[in-house]
N, C-alpha and C positions, 0 to 999 in steps of 0.2 A: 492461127499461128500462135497466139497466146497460150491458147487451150493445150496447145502441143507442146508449148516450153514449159507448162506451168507442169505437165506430165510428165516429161522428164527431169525436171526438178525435184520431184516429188520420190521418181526411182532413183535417183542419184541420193537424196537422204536419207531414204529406204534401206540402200544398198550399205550407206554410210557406218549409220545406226548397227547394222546388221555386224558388218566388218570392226566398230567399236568393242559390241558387247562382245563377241566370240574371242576377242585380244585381250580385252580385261578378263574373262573368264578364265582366260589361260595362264594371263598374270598371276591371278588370285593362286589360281593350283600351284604353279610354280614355288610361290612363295610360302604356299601351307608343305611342300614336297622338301623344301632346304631348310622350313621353322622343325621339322618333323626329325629327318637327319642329324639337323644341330643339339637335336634335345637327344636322339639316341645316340649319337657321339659324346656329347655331357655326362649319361648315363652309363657308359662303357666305363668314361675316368673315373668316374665316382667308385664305382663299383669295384672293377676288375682290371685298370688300370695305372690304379695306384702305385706309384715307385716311395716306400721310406728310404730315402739315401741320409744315412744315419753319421757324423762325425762324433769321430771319437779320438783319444789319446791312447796309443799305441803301446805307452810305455807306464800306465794305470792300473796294475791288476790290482784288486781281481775283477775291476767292471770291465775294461782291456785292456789286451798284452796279443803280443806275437806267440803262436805257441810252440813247440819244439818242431811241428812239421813247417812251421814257417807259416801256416794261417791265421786268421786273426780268431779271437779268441778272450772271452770275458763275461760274467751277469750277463750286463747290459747289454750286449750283443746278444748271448745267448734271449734274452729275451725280448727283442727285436724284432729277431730272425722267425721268433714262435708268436708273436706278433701277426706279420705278415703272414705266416704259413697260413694261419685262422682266419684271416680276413683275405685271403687272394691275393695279397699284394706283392709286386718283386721288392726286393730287398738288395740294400747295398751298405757296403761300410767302407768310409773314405777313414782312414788315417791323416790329421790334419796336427801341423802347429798349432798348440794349445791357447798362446796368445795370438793368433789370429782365426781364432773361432767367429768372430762376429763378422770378418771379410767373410768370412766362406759361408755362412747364413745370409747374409745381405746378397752375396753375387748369384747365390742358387746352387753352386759346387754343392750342398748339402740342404734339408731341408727339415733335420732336426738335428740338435745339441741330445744327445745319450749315451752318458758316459761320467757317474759320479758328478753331474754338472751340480750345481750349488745354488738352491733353491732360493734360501734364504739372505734377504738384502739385496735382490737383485728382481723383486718381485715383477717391477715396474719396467722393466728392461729388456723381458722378452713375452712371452704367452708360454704358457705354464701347463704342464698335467696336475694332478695331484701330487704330492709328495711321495714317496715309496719308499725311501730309506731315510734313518737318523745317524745323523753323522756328527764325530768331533774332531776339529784338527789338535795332532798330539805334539808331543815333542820326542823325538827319540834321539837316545843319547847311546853311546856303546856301555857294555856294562860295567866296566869296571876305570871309569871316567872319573870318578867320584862327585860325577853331578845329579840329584836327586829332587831339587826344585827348579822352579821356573828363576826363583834368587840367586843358582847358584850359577849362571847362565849371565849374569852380570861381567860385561868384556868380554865375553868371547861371541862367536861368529855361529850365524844360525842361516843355513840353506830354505830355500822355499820356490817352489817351478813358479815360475815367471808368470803372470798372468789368473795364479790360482788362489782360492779362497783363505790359503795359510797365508797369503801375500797380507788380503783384506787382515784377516786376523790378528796378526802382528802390527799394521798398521792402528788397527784400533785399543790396539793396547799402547796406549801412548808411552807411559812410565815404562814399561817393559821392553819396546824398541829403543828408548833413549838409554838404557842402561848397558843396551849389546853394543858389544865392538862394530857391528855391522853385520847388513842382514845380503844376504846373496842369493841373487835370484838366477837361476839356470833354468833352459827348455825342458830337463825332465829329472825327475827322479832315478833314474838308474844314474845319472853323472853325480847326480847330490849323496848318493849313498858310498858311490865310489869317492867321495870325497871325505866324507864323514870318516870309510876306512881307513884313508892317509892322512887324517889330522888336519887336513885343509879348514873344513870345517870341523864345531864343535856338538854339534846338533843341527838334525833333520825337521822342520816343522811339517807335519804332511795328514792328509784325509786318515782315517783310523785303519780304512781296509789296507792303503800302502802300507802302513806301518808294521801293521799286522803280519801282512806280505812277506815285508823284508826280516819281520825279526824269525818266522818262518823259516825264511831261508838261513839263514844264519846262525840258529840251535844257540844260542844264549849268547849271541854277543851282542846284541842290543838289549834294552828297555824303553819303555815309552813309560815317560812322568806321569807321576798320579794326577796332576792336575791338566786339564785342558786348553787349551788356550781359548777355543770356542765351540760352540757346540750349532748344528744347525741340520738339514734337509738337504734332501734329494729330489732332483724330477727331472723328465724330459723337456726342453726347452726349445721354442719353435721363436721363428720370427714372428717380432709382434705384432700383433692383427690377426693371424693366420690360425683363426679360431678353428676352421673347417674341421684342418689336420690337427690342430687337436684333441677335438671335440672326438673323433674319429679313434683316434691314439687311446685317448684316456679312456674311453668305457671301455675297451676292448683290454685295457690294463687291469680295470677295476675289476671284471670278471676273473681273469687271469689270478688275482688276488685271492679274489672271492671261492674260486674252484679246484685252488691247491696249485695252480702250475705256478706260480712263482716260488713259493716254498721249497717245489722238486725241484728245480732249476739250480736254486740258491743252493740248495745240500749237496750240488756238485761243485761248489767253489769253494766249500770252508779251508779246502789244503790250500786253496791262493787267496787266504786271508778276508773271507767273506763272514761276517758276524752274524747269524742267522739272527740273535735278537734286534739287531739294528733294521729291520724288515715291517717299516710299520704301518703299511697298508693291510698284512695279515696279522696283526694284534685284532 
């Protein structure tokens, strides 16, 4: 009777044992089956799933602007768009409030700043490409204002978009803010020029390409003062940390530089005020 329990004991952990290994075994596949999938799902995004959803200011030429068919339109977009084409990726371009850029990077609405963004003094603040353009904020005055320095600018009123680097600029010029009547800040440059036309304001402080832009348009009725208020850089700007897309961004920029397409890109905007020597990735 023992003999006979001890024997079927013996096939019961037999059986056991048998029933264990073949479940782990299938464990194990399982798990090599879904580590296998995740890595070629990882591999898809990497590659050929990449969305740039690019924020920009609508009202910016020549990096953006709306263009007469109603699409958007600028550099910067322009070479986005040729960006993505090179690397596989979709492309998208949100038109955003210019001072609430950092909600729409933080929330994910966007998942780069390109668009004349302001390199310089802001180092630390987001994750950065390389620089690509040198830029100075100007002052533009109408022509025949009889204002000709930053001196003569004392009491009277100087516009600058809310939230942009002419803001920073005037701000750092301490003695020269304290001398204006007051500085007014608006959501965009097309209201600040329309105000500049009606004496509202007395001067526009703005990026060199707006400037450029407007006095374009306008066949001599503005000038922009010989002296600058600041001088500083360009680059695409990402949330901080988000080296990846960077990292991704930038060589594929730096080739871009390096192969002529930024140059050809750029020689389609000089009529919306694009400086081809301010381009200093291809110097």
């Amino acid at each position: 009777m023992k003999k006979t329990v001890s024997l079927l004991l013996a096939l019961v952990m037999i059986l056991g044992c048998a029933f264990a290994f073949t479940a782990c075994g299938n464990k194990e596949t399982a798990d090599e089956t879904t580590a296998a999938a995740d890595d070629a799902t990882a591999a898809d995004v990497s590659a050929d799933g990449q969305k740039l959803i690019v924020g920009f200011d609508a009202e910016f030429p020549p990096f953006g602007f709306v263009a007469e068919d109603g699409s958007y339109d600028g550099f910067d977009l322009a070479m986005a768009k040729e960006l993505c084409s090179r690397l596989g990726w979709e492309f998208e371009a949100v038109a955003i409030d210019w001072n609430s850029k950092d909600a729409e990077l933080s929330s994910g609405n966007i998942n780069c700043i390109w668009n004349g963004f302001t390199y310089t003094g802001r180092e630390d603040q987001y994750t950065w490409s390389d620089p690509y353009v040198d830029n100075s904020i100007v002052l533009v005055v109408k022509a025949d204002s009889g204002i000709t320095t930053l001196a003569d600018l004392e009491g009277k009123s100087v516009m600058a978009q809310a939230g942009s680097s002419a803001v920073d600029a005037i701000n750092d010029k301490e003695e020269f803010k304290a001398s204006l009547k007051e500085v007014v800040e608006l959501p965009d440059y097309n209201t600040g020029f329309m105000d500049l036309d009606s004496g509202s304001v007395d001067a526009v402080a703005a990026d060199l390409g707006v400037a450029t832009f407007n006095i374009n348009a306008k066949d001599g009725e503005y000038v922009i003062l010989e002296e600058p208020l600041s001088t500083e850089q360009y680059a695409v700007g990402f949330l901080l940390g988000n080296t990846e897309l960077r990292d991704a961004v930038n060589a594929e920029l730096l080739k871009m530089a390096e192969d002529g397409t930024m140059m050809s890109i750029a020689e389609n905007y000089v009529d919306d005020g694009l400086v081809l020597e301010s381009l200093c990735l291809v110097k």
